[in-house]
C-alpha positions in Angstrom: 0.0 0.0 0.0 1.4 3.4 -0.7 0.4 6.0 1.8 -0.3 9.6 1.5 -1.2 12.3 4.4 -2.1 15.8 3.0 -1.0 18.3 6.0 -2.5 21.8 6.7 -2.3 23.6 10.1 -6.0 22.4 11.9 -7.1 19.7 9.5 -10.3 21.2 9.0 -9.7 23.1 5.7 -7.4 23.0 3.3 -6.0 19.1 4.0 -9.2 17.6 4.0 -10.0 19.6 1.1 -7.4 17.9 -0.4 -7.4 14.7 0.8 -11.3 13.8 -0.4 -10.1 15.2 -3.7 -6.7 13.0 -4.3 -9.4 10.4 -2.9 -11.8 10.8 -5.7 -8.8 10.6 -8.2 -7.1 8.0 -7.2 -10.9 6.0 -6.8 -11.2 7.2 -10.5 -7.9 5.9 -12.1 -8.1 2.6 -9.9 -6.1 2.5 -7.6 -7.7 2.7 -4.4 -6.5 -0.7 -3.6 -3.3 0.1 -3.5 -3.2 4.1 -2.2 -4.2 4.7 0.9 -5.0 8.7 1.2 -5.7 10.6 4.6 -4.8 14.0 6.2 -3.8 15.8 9.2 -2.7 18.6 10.7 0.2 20.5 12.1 -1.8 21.4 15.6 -3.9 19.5 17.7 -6.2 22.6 18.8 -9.6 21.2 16.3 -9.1 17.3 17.1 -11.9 15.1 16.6 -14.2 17.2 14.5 -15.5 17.2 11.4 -14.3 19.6 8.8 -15.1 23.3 8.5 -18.8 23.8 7.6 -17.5 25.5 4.6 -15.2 22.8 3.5 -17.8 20.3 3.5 -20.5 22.8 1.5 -17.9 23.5 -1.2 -16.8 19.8 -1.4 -20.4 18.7 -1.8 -21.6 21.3 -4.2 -18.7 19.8 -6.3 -19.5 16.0 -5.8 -16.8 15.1 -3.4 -17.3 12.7 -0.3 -15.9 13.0 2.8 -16.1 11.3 6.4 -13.2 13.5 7.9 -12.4 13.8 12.0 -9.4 16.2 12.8 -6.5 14.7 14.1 -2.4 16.1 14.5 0.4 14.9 12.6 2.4 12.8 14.7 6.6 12.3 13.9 6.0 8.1 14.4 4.2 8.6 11.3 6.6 9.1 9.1 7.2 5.5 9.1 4.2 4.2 7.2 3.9 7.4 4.9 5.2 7.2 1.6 4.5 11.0 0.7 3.5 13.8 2.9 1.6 16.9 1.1 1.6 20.1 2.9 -0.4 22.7 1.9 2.2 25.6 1.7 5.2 26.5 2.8 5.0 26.8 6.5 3.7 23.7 7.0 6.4 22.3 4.4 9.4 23.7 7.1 7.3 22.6 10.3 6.8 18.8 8.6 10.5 19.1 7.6 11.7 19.9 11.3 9.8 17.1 12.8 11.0 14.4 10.3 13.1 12.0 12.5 15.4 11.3 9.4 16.5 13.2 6.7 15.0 10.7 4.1 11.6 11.4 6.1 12.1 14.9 5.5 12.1 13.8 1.9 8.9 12.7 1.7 7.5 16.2 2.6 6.3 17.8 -0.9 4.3 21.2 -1.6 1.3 20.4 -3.2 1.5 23.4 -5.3 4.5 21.8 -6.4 2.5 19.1 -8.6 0.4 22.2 -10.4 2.3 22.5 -13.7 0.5 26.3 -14.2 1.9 27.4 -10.8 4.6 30.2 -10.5 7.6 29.8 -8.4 5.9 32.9 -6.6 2.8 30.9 -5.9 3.8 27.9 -3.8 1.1 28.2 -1.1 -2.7 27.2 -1.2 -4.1 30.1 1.0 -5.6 29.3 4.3 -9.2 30.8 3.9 -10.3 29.5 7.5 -10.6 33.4 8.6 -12.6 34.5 5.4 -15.3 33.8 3.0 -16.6 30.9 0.8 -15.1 32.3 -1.8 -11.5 31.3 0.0 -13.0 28.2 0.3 -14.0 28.1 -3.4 -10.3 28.9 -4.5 -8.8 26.2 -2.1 -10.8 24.0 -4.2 -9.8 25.3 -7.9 -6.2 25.2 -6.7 -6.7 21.5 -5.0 -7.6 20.3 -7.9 -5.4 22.3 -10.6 -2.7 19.8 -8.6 -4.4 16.6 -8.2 -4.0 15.3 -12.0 -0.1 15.6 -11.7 0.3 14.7 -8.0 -2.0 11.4 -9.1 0.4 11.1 -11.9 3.6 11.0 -9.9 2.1 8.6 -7.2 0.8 6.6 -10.4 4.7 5.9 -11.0 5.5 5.6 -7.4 3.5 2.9 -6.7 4.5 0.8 -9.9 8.0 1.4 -8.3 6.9 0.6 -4.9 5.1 -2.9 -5.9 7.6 -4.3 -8.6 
């Protein structure tokens, strides 16, 4: 199985934004038997609940599932994840410092990163927690925009990973 955790900072936004829409992708190409996608965040402070109100409204209006509970990354994780997705470039340097090894540290990509129309300049999916659905709206456009070529690269990463 080849596991990825998208990472934001309360896991009630932006990660399982993403998460429920790599999800969806990788359910669509097939290979949801052997991906295993989740999320997380960088704090602990929204634990146990269900994603923001917005999240879910925007991610339904756009035919996306989700089931999602809040819960903090954890450093023992880094062990069973294959790829860890944070959502810009803070939580890229707070993943990095908690990485146990530097091959964990590795593992810790920009989602951005995988959005082949996306600027050098424009590394970060904004954090619209403090702001209107429209933030929300954009976190989903940008989500997405990255999803075809992060499913792409996993795609290749698991035919490397099970020959």
């Amino acid at each position: 199985m080849y596991r990825v955790c998208f990472v934001c900072t309360g896991n009630i936004c932006r990660s399982p934004m993403a998460e429920s829409v790599f999800r969806a992708r990788v359910t669509e190409a097939g290979l949801d038997a052997l991906v295993e996608v989740d999320s997380a965040g960088t704090g602990g402070w929204f634990e146990g609940d269900g994603a923001d109100p917005r999240t879910v409204s925007v991610l339904e209006s756009a035919g996306y599932e989700q089931t999602h509970r809040a819960r903090q990354f954890r450093a023992s994780w880094f062990a069973g994840l294959d790829l860890v997705v944070a959502l810009d470039t803070g939580h890229l340097r707070d993943l990095r410092a908690l990485a146990p090894t530097p091959e964990d540290a590795a593992k810790v990509r920009l989602l951005r990163s995988y959005d082949p129309a996306a600027t050098a300049a424009e590394t970060d999916v904004p954090d619209p927690y403090y702001g209107s659905l429209d933030g929300f709206e954009l976190c989903l456009e940008l989500v997405e925009a990255a999803s075809a070529a992060l499913l792409d690269a996993v795609r290749e990463a698991v035919k490397e990973h099970t020959a």
